[in-house]
N, C-alpha and C positions, 0 to 999 in steps of 0.2 A: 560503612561498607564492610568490615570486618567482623560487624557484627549477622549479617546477613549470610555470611559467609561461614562463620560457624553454626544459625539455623538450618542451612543446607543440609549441611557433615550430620547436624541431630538428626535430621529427618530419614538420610539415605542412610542411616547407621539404624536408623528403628525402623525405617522400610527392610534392610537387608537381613534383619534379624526376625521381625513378621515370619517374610519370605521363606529362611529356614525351617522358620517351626512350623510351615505350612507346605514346607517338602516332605519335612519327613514325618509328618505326622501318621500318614499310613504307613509307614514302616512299623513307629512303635505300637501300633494299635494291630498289628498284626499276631494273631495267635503263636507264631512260630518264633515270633521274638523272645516272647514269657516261658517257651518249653509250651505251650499247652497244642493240642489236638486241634486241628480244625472239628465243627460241631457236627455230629454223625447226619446224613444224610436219612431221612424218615421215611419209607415205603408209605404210601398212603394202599389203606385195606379198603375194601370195598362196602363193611362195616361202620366206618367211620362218619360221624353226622353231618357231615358237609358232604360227604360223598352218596350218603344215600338222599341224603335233600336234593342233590344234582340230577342223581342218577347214574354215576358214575359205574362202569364196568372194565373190569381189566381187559377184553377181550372185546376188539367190537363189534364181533360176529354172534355175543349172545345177547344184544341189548333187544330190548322186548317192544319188536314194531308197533304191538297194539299199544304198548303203555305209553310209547315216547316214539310217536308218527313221525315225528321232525326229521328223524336219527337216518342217513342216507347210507350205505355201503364203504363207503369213500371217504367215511368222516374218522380220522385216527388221529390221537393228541398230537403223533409228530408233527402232523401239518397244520396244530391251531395254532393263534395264535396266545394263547394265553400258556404255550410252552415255546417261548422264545426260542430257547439256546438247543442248538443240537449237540448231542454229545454220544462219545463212545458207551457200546452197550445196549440193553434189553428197555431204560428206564429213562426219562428226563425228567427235570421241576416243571412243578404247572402252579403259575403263582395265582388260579382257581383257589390251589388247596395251600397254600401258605408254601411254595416250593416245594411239600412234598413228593416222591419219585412217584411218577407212574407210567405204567407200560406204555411206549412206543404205538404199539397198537392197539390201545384203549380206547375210551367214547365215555363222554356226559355230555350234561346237556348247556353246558357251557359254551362249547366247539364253538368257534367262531375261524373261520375256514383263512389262513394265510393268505396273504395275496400271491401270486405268482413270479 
């Protein structure tokens, strides 16, 4: 009996220590814990080779109806869904492009239209 009794005590003693290190693990892995910078946030240009493979345009009132039929008036990154997160400002991630920022009211041929 007693010895059962001290398996318990090991287990909730190594379950409870688990448990910690699996609290606080996003804390130490946190850039602001080491002093370092969160990672600069990357403008995606219009240059860029996954952008012009898209079709990507910062603007989406100069995407080129003959080149890319699909492209609708109404189609802007803020409402795709492949730019999840809204946020304050001009830019959001579009994880299209590896998160990099792009305009709010931009257009590729990614767009995949949010639901409502």
């Amino acid at each position: 009996m007693k010895h059962n009794h001290i398996m318990n005590m090991n287990t909730r003693r190594h379950f409870l220590r688990k448990f910690a290190v699996t609290l606080g693990a996003p804390l130490a892995l946190s850039p602001q814990i080491f002093g370092q910078d969160a990672p600069k946030e990357e403008i995606l240009k219009e240059d860029d080779p996954t952008a012009v493979a898209l079709g990507y345009k910062e603007d989406t009132t100069k995407v080129d109806k003959t080149k890319y039929p699909q492209h609708k008036d109404d189609q802007f990154c803020e409402g795709c869904l492949l730019a999840p997160v809204s946020r304050e400002g001009e830019r959001i991630a579009c994880t299209a492009f590896q998160n990099k920022l792009v305009p709010k009211k931009g257009w590729c041929m990614a767009f995949a239209k949010r639901p409502a």
